[in-house]
N, C-alpha and C positions, 0 to 999 in steps of 0.2 A: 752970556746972554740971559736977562732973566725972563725974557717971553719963555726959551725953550726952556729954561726948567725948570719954570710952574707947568707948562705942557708935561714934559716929561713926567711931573710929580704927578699930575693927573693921568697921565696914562697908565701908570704903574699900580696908580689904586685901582682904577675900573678893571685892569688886567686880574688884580688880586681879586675883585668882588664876583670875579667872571663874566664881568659885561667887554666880551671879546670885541664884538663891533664896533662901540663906543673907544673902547683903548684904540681899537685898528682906527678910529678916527681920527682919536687925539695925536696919536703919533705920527699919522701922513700928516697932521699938521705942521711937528716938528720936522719933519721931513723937506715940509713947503719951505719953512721959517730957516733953515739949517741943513741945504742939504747933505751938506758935509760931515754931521752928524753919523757917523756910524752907532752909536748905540741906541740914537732914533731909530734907524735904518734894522737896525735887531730886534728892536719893540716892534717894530712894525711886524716884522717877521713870525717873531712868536706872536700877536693878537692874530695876524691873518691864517697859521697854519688851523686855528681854532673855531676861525669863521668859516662853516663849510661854502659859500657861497665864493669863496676866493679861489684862483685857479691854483692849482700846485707853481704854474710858472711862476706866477706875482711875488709866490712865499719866495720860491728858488733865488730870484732878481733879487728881494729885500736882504735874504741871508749874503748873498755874493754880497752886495754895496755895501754891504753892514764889512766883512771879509774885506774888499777890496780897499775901505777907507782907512780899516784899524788890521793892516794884513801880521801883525803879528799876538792877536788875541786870537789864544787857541780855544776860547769857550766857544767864539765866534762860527771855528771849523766847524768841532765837533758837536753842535748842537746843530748845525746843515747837514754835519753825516747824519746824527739820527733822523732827521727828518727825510733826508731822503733815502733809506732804510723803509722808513713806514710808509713812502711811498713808491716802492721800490724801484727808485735809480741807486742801484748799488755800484754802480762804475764812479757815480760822482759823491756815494758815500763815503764809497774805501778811499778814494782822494781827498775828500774834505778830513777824514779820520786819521791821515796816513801826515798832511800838514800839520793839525793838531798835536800830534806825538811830534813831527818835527821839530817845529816851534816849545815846545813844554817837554822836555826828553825823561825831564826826571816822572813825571804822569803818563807817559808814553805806554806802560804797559795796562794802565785803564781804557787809554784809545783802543791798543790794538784788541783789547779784552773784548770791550765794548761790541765793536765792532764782529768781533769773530760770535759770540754768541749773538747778536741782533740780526745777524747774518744767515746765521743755524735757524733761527726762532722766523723768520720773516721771508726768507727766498722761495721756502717749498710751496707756500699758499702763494707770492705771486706768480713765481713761473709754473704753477701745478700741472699745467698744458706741458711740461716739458721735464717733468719730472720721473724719469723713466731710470732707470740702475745707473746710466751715464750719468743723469744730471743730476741727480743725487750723488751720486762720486764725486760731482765737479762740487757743489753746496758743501758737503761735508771736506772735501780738500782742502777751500777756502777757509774757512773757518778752523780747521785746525792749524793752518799754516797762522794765522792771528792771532788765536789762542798760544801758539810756540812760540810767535815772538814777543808776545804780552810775558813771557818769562825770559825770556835774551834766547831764544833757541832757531835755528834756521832748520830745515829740513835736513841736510845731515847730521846736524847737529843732535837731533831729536833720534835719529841713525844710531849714531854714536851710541847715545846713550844707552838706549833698547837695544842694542846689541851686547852690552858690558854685564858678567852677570857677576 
């Protein structure tokens, strides 16, 4: 289709020029035009999470549809985990991050990496209301169990090892 990708080429520059709104424009337009379009559907994603007047659900919707139409692009996953990381849904992180590795095995330990330190870096300032010696236990578990498997290692395994002198 070449309407959508003279749109798309223009989306991509305004995106690059950082005119967020205008890319988030042109892209709902591929969207209109296409909606089948998953990498519309992703543009739109990234110009909206940059436009603060857009709700977090809209970006959410756009990364899924972008996901659901191209479900084996794992940039797709793992760029909805980090954004939902920064805005902390970490349940629908670690699952966007955890299909990512799925899908891409041999990158698989940059997901779980990824993840386990964005995780460390970003849970204590959203749940700080609930960051007491528990919950901080539970933050720091999580992330190292990511960090272990971002190296092939499971919790005994990690066992194992620390116990061998």
């Amino acid at each position: 289709m070449e309407e959508t990708d003279k749109l798309m080429k223009q989306a991509y520059q305004l995106l690059g020029n950082g005119d967020y709104p205008k890319a988030l424009s042109k892209f709902e337009k591929v969207t209109k035009v296409d909606p089948n379009n998953a990498e519309g559907w992703f543009g739109k994603a990234e110009a909206a999470a940059l436009v603060p007047k857009v709700k977090t659900e809209e970006v959410l919707a756009a990364y899924k549809k972008a996901a659901e139409l191209d479900p084996k692009n794992p940039l797709y996953h793992s760029t909805m985990g980090s954004f939902c990381v920064e805005v902390g849904l970490f349940n629908d992180a670690e699952a966007a991050y955890k299909k990512a590795a799925k899908l891409d095995p041999e990158n698989a330990p940059y997901y779980y990496s990824e993840f386990g330190v964005e995780y460390f870096r970003r849970a204590p300032i959203v749940l700080e209301e609930y960051m007491d010696d528990k919950g901080e236990e539970m933050v720091l578990r999580k992330s190292l169990k990511y960090l272990f498997l971002s190296v092939g290692l499971d919790e005994a395994g990690v066992l194992e090892l620390l116990q061998k002198k």
